[in-house]
C-alpha distance (Angstrom), angle and dihedral (degrees) to the residues before:
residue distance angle dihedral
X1 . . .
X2 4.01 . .
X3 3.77 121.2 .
X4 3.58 123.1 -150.9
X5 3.56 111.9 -142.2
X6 4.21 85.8 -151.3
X7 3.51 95.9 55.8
X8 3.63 96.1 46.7
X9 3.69 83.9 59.7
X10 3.20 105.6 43.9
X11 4.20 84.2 46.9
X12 3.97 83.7 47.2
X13 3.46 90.9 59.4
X14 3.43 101.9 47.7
X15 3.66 89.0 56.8
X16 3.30 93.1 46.4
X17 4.15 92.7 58.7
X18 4.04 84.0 51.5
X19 4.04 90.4 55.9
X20 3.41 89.5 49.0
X21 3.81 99.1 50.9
X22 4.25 85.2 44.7
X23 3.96 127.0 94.5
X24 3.39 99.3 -133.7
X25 3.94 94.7 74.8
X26 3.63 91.9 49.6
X27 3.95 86.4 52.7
X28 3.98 93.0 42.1
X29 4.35 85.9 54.4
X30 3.69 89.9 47.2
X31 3.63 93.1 48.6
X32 3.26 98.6 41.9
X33 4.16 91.1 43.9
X34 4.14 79.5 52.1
X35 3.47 96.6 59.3
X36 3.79 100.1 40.9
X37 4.46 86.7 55.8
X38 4.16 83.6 50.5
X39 3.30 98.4 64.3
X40 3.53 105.8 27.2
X41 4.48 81.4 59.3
X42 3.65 87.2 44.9
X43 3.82 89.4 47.7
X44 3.60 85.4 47.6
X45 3.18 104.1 57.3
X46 3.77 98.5 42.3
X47 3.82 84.9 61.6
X48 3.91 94.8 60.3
X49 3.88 95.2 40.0
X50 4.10 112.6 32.0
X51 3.84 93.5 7.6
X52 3.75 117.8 -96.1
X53 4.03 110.5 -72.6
X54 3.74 99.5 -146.1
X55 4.09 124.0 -86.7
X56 3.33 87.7 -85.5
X57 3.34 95.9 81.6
X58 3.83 91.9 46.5
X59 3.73 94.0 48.7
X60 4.03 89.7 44.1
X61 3.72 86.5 57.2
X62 3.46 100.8 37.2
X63 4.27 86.9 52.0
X64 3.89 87.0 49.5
X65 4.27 92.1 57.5
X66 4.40 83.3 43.5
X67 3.79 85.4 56.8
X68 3.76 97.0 63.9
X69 3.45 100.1 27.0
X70 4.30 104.5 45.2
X71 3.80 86.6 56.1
X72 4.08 81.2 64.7
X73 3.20 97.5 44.1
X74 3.75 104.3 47.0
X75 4.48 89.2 44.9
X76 3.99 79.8 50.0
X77 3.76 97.1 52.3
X78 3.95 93.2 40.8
X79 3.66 116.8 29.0
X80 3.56 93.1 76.8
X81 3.69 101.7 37.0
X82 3.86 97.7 99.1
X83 3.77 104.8 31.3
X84 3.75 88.9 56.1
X85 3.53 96.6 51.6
X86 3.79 86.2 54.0
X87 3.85 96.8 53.1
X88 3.82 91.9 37.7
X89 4.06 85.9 54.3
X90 3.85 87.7 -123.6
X91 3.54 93.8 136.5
X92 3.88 108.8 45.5
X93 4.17 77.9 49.8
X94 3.71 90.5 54.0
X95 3.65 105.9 38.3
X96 4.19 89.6 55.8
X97 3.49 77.7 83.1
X98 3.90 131.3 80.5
X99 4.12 88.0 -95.4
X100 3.67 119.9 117.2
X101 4.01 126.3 -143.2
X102 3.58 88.2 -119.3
X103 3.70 92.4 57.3
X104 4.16 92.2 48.0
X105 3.46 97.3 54.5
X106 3.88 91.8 43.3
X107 3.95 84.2 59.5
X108 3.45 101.9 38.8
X109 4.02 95.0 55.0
X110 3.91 89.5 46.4
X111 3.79 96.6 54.7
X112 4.11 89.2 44.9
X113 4.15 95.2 43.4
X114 3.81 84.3 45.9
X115 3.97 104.2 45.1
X116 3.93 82.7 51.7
X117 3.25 102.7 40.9
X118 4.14 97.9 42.8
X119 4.20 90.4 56.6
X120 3.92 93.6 52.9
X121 4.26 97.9 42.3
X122 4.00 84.0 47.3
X123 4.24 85.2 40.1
X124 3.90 93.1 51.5
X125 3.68 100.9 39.2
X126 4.17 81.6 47.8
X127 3.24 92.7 61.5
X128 3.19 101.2 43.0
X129 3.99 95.3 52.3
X130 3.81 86.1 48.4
X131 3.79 89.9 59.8
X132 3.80 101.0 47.8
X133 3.62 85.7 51.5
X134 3.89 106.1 40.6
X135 3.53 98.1 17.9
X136 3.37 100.2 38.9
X137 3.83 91.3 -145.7
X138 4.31 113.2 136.2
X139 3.82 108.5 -106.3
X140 3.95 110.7 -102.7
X141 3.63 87.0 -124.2
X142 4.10 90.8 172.6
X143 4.11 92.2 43.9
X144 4.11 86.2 48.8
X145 3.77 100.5 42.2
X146 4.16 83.6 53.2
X147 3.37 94.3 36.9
X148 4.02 97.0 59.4
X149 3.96 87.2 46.4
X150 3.95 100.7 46.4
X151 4.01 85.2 44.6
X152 3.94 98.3 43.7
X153 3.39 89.2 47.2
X154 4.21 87.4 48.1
X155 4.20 81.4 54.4
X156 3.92 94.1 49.2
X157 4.43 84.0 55.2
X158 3.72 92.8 62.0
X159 3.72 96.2 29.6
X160 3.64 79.5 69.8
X161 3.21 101.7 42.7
X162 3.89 99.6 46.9
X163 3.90 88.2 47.4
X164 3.98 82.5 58.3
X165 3.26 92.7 53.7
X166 3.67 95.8 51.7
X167 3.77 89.4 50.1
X168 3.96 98.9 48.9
X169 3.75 100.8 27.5
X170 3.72 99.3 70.0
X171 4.43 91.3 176.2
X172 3.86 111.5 77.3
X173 3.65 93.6 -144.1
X174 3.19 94.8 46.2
X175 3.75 90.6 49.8
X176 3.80 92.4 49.0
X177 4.25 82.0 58.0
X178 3.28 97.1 47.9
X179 4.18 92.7 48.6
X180 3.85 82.9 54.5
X181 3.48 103.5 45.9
X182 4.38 89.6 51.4
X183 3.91 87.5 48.2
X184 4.14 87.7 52.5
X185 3.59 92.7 42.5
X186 3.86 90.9 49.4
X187 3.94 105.5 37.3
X188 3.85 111.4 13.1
X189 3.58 111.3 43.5
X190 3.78 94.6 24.6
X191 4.12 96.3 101.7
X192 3.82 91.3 34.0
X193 3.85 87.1 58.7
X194 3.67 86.3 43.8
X195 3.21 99.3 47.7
X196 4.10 92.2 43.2
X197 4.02 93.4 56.5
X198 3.80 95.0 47.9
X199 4.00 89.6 49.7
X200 3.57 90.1 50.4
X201 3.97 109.9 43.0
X202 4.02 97.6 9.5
X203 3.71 91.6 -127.9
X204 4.01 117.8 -157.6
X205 3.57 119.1 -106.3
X206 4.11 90.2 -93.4
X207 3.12 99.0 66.4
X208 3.90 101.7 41.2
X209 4.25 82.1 61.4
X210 3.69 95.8 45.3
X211 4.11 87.9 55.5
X212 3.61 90.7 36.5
X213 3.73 96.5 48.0
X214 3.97 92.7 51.3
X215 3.61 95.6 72.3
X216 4.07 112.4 70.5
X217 3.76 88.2 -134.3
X218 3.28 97.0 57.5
X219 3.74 95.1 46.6
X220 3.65 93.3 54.8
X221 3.27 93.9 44.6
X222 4.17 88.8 54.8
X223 3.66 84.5 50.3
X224 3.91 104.0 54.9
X225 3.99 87.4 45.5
X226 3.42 90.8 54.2
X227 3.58 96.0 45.4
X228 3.50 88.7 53.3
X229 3.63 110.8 36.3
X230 4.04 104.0 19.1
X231 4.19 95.9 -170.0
X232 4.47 87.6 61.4
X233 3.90 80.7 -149.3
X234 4.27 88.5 159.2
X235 3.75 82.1 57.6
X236 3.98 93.1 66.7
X237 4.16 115.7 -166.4
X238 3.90 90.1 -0.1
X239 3.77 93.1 49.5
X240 3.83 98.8 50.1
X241 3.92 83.5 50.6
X242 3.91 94.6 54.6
X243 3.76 87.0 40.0
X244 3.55 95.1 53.9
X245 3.92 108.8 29.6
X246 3.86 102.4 20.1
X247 3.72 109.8 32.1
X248 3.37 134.4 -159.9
X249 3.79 102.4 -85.1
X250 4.10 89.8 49.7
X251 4.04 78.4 53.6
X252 3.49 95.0 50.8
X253 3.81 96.3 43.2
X254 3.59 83.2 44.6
X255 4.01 97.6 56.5
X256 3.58 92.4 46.4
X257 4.06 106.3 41.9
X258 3.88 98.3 37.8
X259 4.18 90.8 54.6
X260 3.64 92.4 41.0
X261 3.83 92.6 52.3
X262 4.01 84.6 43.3
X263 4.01 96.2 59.4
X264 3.86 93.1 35.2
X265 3.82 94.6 56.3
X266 3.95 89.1 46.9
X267 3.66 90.6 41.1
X268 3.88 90.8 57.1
X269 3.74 84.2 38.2
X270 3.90 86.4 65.2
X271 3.27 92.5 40.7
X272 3.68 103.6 60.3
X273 4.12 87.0 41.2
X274 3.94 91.2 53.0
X275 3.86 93.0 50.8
X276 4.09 90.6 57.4
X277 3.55 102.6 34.1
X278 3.84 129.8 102.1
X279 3.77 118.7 -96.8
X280 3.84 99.0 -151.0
């Protein structure tokens, strides 16, 4: 089915005015604004005590926080995006005229990747301007440039997924449940599980990877270590092996392909539901 590049626009913009007018971008801003004055104190207060460490380390933390929080965020602003249109009547209203599903949803994920994605580039670069000139720490230029991709990338994955939500979870409470129960699954009881299977069957350091590596979060995660500290010493047994027979680069590649493919095959999984489903 054709897309007009126009009508996704015009559709993008629309969407765009209805972010605007929500609560959840105001809270994203402030959150994001909250973060950004953490480190920066905790960076300044290293530099008068142990003597500052570099931004680096304040952008390596700072990425670790985005990691479990833009997973929230991004479910938040999507997960709801289609279901409400459908109670609200939005889309029988919108699709009397010459517009094509394809077309809406095309808009509609743009304006939501973008309006998260836009506040963190302009957040890390922030903070890292803020740095050079009150910290007087060198921008991590390398650490930034690979932070922004392994975290945009992280933001794409549960884009994805909170679009299929919104497409196959046709209650809004139930929706909002469901958006909660995938950011548990994938950020709070992720090490507990973890940690619970290698207590109780002492896997090797293979395996604990392979079930790491299939959640998004973890991935990332994986890949901003390594980025930052290439030996994954903290990480013990299972550090030395990614050290030593993965590397960092395969770990980077890793946390940026695998959630990409993750939120494009749930994105098209939306997709195809969207074009088939009822509008009322």
């Amino acid at each position: 089915m054709g897309i007009d590049a126009k009508h996704v626009v015009a559709l993008a913009r629309l969407d765009l005015g209805d972010v605007l007018r929500s609560r959840w971008l105001v809270f994203s801003l402030l959150l994001y604004a909250a973060l950004a004055v953490l480190f920066l104190l905790v960076g300044l207060r290293e530099s008068t005590v142990l003597g500052f460490t570099g931004m680096g380390r304040v952008l390596l933390s700072m990425s670790h926080a985005l990691v479990l929080l833009l997973p929230l965020l991004a479910l938040s602003a999507t997960a709801q995006v289609v279901n409400r249109a459908q109670d609200e009547g939005a889309l029988e209203l919108l699709f009397s005229h010459p517009i094509t599903r394809d077309e809406y949803f095309v808009g509609v994920t743009l304006t939501r990747f973008c309006v998260l994605m836009v506040p963190f580039v302009g957040l890390m670069l922030l903070v890292a301007a803020i740095g050079w000139l009150v910290l007087d720490g060198a921008p991590a230029w390398g650490f930034l440039g690979r932070g922004v991709l392994v975290c945009s990338t992280l933001i794409w994955a549960f884009t994805g997924g909170g679009l299929a939500i919104s497409t196959f979870v046709r209650n809004q409470a139930k929706a909002v449940m469901a958006l909660l129960g995938v950011w548990v699954a994938s950020v709070a009881l992720l090490d507990f599980l973890l940690i619970g299977v290698m207590l109780q069957w002492r896997l090797n350091p293979q395996s604990v990877f392979l079930l790491a590596v299939l959640n998004p979060v973890e991935a990332s995660r994986l890949a901003l270590l390594s980025s930052a500290e290439p030996t994954l010493s903290v990480l013990g047994p299972v550090g030395f092996y990614l050290a030593h027979r993965v590397g960092a680069n395969s770990l980077l590649l890793l946390g940026v392909v695998w959630p990409a493919v993750l939120g494009t095959a749930c994105w098209f999984m939306a997709l195809r539901r969207f074009r088939v489903q009822d509008l009322t």
